[in-house]
C-alpha positions as CSV (number, residue, x, y, z in Angstrom):
1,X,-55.5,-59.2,107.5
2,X,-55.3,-63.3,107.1
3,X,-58.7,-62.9,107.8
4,X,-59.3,-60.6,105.0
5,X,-57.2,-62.4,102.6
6,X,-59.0,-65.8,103.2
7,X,-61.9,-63.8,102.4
8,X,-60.9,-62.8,99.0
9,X,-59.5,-66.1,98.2
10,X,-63.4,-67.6,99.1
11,X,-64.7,-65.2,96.7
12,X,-62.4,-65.1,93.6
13,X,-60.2,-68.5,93.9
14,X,-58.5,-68.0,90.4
15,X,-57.1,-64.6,91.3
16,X,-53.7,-64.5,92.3
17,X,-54.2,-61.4,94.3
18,X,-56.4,-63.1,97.5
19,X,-53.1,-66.0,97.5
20,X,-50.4,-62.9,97.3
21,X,-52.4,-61.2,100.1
22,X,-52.4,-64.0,102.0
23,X,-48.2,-64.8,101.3
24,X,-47.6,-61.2,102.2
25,X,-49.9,-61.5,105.8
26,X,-47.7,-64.6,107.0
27,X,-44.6,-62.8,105.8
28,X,-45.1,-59.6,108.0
29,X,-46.3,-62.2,110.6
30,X,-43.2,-64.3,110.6
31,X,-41.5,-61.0,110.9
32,X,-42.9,-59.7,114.2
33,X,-43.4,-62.8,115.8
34,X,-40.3,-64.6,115.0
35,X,-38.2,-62.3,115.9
36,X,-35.7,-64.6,118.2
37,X,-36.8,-68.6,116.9
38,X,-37.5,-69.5,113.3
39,X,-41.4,-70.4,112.8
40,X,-41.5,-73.4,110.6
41,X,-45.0,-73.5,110.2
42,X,-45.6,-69.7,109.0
43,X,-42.8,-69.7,107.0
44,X,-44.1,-72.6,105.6
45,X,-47.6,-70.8,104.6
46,X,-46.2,-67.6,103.4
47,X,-44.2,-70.2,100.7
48,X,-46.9,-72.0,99.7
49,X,-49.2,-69.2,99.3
50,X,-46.9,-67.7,97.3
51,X,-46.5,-70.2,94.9
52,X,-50.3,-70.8,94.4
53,X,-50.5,-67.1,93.8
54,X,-47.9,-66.9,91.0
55,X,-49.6,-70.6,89.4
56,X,-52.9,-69.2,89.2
57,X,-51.8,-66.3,87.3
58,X,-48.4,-66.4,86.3
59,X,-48.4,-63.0,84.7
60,X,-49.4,-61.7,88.4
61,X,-46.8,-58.7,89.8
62,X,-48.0,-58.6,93.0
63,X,-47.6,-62.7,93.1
64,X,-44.1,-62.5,91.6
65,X,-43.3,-60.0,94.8
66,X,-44.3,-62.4,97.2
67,X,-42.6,-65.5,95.8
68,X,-39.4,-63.2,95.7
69,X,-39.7,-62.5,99.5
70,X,-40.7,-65.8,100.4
71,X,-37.7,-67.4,98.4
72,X,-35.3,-64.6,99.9
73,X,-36.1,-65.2,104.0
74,X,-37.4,-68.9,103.5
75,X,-35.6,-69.9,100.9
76,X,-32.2,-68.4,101.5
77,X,-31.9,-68.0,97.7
78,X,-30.9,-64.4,97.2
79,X,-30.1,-65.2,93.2
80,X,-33.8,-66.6,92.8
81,X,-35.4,-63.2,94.7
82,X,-33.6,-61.3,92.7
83,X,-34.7,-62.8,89.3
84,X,-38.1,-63.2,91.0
85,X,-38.3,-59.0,92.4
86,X,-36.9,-58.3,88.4
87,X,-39.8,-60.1,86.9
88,X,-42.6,-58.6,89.5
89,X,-41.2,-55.4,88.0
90,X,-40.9,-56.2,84.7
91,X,-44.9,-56.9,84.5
92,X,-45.8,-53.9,86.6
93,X,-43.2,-51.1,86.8
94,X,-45.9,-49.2,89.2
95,X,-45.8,-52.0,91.8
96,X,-44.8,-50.2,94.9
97,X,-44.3,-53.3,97.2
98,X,-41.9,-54.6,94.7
99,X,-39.9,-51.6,94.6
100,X,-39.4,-51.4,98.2
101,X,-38.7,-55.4,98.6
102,X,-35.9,-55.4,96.6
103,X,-34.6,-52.6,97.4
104,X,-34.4,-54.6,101.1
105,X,-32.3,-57.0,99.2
106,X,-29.8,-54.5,97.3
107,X,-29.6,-52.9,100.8
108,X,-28.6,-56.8,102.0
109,X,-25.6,-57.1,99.9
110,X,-23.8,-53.9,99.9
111,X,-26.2,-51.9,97.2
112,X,-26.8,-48.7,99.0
113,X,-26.8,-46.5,95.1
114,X,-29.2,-49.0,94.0
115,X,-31.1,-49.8,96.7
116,X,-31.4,-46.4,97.4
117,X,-32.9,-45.6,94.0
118,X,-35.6,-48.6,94.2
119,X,-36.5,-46.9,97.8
120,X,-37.0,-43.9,96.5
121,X,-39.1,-45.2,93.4
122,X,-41.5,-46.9,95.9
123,X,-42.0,-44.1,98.0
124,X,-42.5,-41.9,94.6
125,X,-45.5,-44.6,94.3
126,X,-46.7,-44.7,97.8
127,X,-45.6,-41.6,99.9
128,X,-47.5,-42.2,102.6
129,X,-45.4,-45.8,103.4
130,X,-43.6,-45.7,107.0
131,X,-41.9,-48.4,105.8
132,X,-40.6,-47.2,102.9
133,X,-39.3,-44.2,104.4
134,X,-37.5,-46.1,107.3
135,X,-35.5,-48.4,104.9
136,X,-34.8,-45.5,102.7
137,X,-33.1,-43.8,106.3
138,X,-31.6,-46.6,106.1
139,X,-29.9,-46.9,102.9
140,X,-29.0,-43.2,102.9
141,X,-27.4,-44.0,106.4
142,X,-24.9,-47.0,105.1
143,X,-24.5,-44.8,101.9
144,X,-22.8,-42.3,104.5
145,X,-25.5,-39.5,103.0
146,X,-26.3,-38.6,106.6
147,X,-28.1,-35.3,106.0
148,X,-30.4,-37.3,104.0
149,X,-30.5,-40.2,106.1
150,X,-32.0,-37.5,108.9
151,X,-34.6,-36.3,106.2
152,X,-35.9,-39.8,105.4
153,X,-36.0,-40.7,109.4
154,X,-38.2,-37.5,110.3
155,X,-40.4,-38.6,107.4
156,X,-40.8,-41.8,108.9
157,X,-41.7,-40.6,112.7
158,X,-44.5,-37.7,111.1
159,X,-45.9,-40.6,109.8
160,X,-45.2,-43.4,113.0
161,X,-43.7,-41.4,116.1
162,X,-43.2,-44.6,117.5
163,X,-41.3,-46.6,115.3
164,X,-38.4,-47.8,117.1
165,X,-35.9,-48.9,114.0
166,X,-35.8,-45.2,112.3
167,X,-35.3,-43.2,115.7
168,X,-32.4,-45.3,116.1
169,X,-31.1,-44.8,112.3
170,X,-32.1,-40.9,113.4
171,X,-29.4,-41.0,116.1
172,X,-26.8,-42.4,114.6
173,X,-27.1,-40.1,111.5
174,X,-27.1,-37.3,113.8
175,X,-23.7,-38.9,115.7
176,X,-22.1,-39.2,112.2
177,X,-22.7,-35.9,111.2
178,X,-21.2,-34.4,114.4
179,X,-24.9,-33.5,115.9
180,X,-24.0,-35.0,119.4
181,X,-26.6,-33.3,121.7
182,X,-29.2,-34.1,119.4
183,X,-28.3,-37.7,119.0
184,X,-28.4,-38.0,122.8
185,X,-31.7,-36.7,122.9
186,X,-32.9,-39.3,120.1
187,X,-31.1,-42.1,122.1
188,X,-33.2,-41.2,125.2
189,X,-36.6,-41.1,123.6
190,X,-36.1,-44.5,122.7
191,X,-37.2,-45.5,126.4
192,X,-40.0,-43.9,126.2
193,X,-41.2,-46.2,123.9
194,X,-40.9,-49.3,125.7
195,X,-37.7,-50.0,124.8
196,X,-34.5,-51.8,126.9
197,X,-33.4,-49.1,128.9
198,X,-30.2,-50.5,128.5
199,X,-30.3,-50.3,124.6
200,X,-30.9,-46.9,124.8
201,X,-27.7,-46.6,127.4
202,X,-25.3,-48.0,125.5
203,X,-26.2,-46.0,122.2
204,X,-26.1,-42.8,124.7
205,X,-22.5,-44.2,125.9
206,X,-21.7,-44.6,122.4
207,X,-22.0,-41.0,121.6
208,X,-20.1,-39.9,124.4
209,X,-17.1,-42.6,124.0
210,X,-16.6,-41.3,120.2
211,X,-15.8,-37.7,122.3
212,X,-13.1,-39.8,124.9
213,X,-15.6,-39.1,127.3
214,X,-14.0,-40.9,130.0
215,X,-17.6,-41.5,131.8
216,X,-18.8,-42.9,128.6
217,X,-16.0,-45.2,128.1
218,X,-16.1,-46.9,131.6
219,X,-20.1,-47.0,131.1
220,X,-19.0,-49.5,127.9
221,X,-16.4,-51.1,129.5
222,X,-18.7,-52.4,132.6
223,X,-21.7,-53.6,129.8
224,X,-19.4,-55.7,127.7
225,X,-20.0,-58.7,129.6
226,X,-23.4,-57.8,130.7
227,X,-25.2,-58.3,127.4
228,X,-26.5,-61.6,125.4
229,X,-24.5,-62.3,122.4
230,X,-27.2,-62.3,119.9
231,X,-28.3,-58.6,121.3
232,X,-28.7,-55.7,119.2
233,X,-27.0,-53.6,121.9
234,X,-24.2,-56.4,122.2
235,X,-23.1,-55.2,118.8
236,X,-23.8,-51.4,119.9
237,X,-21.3,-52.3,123.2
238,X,-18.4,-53.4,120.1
239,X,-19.0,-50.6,118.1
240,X,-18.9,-48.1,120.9
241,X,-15.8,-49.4,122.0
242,X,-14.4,-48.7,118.3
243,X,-15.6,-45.0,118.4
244,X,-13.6,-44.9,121.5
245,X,-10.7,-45.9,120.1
246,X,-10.6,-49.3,122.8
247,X,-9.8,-52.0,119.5
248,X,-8.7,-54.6,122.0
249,X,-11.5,-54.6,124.2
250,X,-13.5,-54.4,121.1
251,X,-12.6,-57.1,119.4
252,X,-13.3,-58.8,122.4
253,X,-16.9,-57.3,122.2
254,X,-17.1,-59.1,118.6
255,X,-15.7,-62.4,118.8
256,X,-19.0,-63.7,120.9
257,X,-21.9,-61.7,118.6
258,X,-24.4,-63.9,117.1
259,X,-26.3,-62.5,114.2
260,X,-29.6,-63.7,113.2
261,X,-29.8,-63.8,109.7
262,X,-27.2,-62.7,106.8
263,X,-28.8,-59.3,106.6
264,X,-27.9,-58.6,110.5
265,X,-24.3,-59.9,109.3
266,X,-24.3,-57.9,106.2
267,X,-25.7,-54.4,108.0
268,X,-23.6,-54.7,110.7
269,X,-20.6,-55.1,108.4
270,X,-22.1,-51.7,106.5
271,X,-22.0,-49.5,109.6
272,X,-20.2,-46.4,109.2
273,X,-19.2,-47.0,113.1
274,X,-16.7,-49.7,111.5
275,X,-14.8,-47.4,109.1
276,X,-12.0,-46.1,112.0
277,X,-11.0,-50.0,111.7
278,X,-12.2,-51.6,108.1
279,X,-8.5,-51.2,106.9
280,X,-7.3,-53.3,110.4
281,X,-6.9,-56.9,109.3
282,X,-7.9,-58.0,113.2
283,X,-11.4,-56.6,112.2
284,X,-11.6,-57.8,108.9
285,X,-13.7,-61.2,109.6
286,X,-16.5,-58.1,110.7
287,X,-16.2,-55.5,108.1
288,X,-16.4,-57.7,104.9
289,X,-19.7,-58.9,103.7
C-alpha cells in the first residue's frame, strides 16, 4: 500500500490524495505493528504526511480525515480531531472513511447514539467494510442494543471469518442477552484462530461465573495472578469476577490493570460487565470515563 501511495505521490505531487493515502498506510501500520510499544518513527510519518496532504489542497476531505486521525492517536488532541473529522465531512458528506473515523472517536468518549449513527452512515456508503461493521458491533454492544450488536458482528465474520475483535464482541452480546451456550461456543472458536488459549478460557470462565458456576469461579480465581497487567484477558479475569458476584477479589483484579491508550480506559469503563457495580463507590475510579 506505501508502495502504492509513493507511487501516486511520484506521479501527481500537488494532489492531496497520494499524501492522504500515504498518512492512512502508516496509520493502519502503526496500528498492527505497535500494538504493545509506541513507534516514534511511523507515527511520526503518518503526521507529516498528513499535513502535506491537507497543505497541498486544503479543501481535500480525504486529507482532513487523516490529519484528524493522525492528531487523535499522535497527537492526543481529541478537541482538534473532532473539529478536524467535522470539517472532512463538511467538504464531502459521502466520505465513508470519515464517517467511520469519527465515529471511533464518539465511540471513545461515551457517544454510543452518535457514534452509532456515524457507523451506520459509513457502512450505508461502503457496505462491504469489515471494519465498519466490527466497530458498529461495537457501539451497538456498549449502547446495551445487544440484538443488534449480534447482527452487526455476523455481518462482520460473512465478510472476515477470522477477525478476532468482532467474535469476541459476538460472545459477549450473546452472554448479555442470556444466550449462554452460544457464547461458549463463540468463546471457543477464538482458539481456532490463533488466539491465547487462555484468552479464550477466561471469557469461557466468564460465562459460567455470571451462572455461580462454582467450576467457573475457581477457574477465575486461580488466573488472577497468572496474567500480565496490561492483558486484555487481565481485564476479562476482573470482569469475570464481577459477573460472579466476587467484588473483593475483583477489585483486587483491577487495581494492577494497565491500559494502553485512553480508548482501552474509556471502553473498558463502557462495558456492560461493569453495570452490577457502577453505582459501588469502590469501583468508581473504573466505571467513570
Amino acid at each position: 500500500s506505501i508502495g502504492y501511495f509513493n507511487e501516486v505521490v511520484k506521479r501527481e505531487p500537488r494532489s492531496a490524495l497520494g499524501y492522504a493515502g500515504l498518512a492512512d498506510a502508516y496509520t493502519e501500520l502503526h496500528d498492527y505493528q505497535c500494538d504493545e510499544r509506541p513507534c516514534p518513527p511511523i507515527a511520526a510519518a503518518a503526521t507529516r504526511y498528513a499535513r502535506e496532504a491537507v497543505a497541498r489542497e486544503p479543501a481535500s476531505a480525504a486529507a482532513h480525515t487523516s490529519l484528524a486521525m493522525t492528531t487523535r492517536l499522535f497527537g492526543h488532541d481529541d478537541a482538534l480531531a473532532d473539529a478536524e473529522f467535522r470539517r472532512a465531512i463538511g467538504l464531502d458528506p459521502s466520505d465513508a472513511l470519515a464517517h467511520e473515523w469519527y465515529g471511533n472517536l464518539l465511540l471513545s468518549r461515551g457517544e454510543t447514539r452518535r457514534a452509532r449513527l456515524e457507523l451506520e452512515r459509513a457502512v450505508s456508503l461502503q457496505p462491504v467494510a469489515t471494519a465498519t461493521y466490527g466497530w458498529l458491533a461495537r457501539a451497538a454492544y456498549y449502547d446495551r442494543r445487544f440484538a443488534d450488536a449480534i447482527a452487526y458482528a455476523h455481518e462482520a465474520l460473512a465478510l472476515d471469518p477470522h477477525r478476532v475483535e468482532s467474535r469476541v464482541v459476538l460472545g459477549l452480546a450473546l452472554e448479555q442477552s442470556g444466550d449462554a451456550v452460544h457464547a461458549v461456543d463463540t468463546f471457543r472458536t477464538l482458539k481456532q484462530l490463533g488466539g491465547e488459549p487462555q484468552d479464550a478460557d477466561v471469557l469461557i470462565a466468564g460465562v459460567g461465573a455470571r451462572s455461580h458456576d462454582a467450576r467457573s469461579i475457581a477457574s477465575l480465581q486461580r488466573t488472577v495472578a497468572q496474567d500480565g497487567p496490561n492483558r486484555y484477558a487481565a481485564r476479562d479475569l476482573a470482569l469475570g469476577l464481577v459477573a460472579a458476584g466476587d467484588y473483593e477479589r475483583a477489585l483486587a483484579a483491577m487495581r494492577p490493570l494497565r491500559f494502553r491508550t485512553s480508548t482501552d480506559r474509556a471502553f473498558f469503563a463502557l462495558d456492560p460487565r461493569l453495570d452490577a457495580v457502577r453505582n459501588d463507590p469502590r469501583f468508581r475510579a473504573w466505571t467513570t470515563m
